[in-house]
C-alpha positions in Angstrom: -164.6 91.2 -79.4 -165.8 88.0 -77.2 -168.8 86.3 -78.6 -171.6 85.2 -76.5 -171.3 81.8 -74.8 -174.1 79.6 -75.9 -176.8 79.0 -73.3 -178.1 75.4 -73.1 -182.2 75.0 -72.9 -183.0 71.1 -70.9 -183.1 70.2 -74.5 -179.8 70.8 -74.9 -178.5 69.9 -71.6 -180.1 66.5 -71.9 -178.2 66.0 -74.8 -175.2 67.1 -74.0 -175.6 65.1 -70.4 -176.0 61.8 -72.6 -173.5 62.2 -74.5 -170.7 62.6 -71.9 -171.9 59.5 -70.6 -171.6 57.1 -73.9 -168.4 59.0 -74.7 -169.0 60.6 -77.7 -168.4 64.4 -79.2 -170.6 66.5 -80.9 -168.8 66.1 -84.1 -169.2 62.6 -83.8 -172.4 62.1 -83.3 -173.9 65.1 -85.7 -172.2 62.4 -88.3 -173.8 59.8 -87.1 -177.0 61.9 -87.3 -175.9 62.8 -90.9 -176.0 66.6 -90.3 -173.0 68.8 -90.1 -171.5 69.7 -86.6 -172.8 73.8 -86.9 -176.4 72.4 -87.4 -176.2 70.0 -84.3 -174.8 72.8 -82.1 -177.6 74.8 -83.1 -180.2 72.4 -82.5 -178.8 71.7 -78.9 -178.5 75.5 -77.8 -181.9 75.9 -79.2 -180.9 78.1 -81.8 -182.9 76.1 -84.8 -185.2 73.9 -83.1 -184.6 70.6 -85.3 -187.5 68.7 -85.1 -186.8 67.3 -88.4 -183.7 65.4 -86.4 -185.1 65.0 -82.5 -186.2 61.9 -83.9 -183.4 60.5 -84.8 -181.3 62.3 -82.2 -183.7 60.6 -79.4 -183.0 57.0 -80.7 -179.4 57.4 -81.1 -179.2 58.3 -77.8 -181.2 56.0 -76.5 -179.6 52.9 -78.5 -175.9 54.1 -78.6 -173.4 52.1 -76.0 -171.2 53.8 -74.3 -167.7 54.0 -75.2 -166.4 55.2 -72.1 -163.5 53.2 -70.4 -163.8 53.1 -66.1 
């Protein structure tokens, strides 16, 4: 049985978008949010809505460098 790929709301993509460009994965940065890596990927493919974290997940975002190499 194949599950269902997750569709991504512009929530989710925006995420997702920002964080291939500071270089970071999911795992890492649902740490870094201090939730576990399930929650996060529900909260971007809009599965729980996670207002309790956009908060949070907004200014990491915005204040994280990238760690990308060029």
């Amino acid at each position: 049985m194949i599950k269902d790929k997750a569709v991504l709301n512009s929530y989710g993509l925006e995420v997702k978008r920002r964080l291939l460009e500071i270089g970071i994965t999911q795992k890492e940065f649902a740490q870094m949010v201090g939730i576990n890596e399930k929650h996060f990927s529900k909260i971007v493919t809009g599965k729980k809505k996670g207002w309790k974290y956009r908060d949070k997940i907004k200014y990491l975002l915005d204040n994280t460098k990238s760690r990308r190499v060029i």
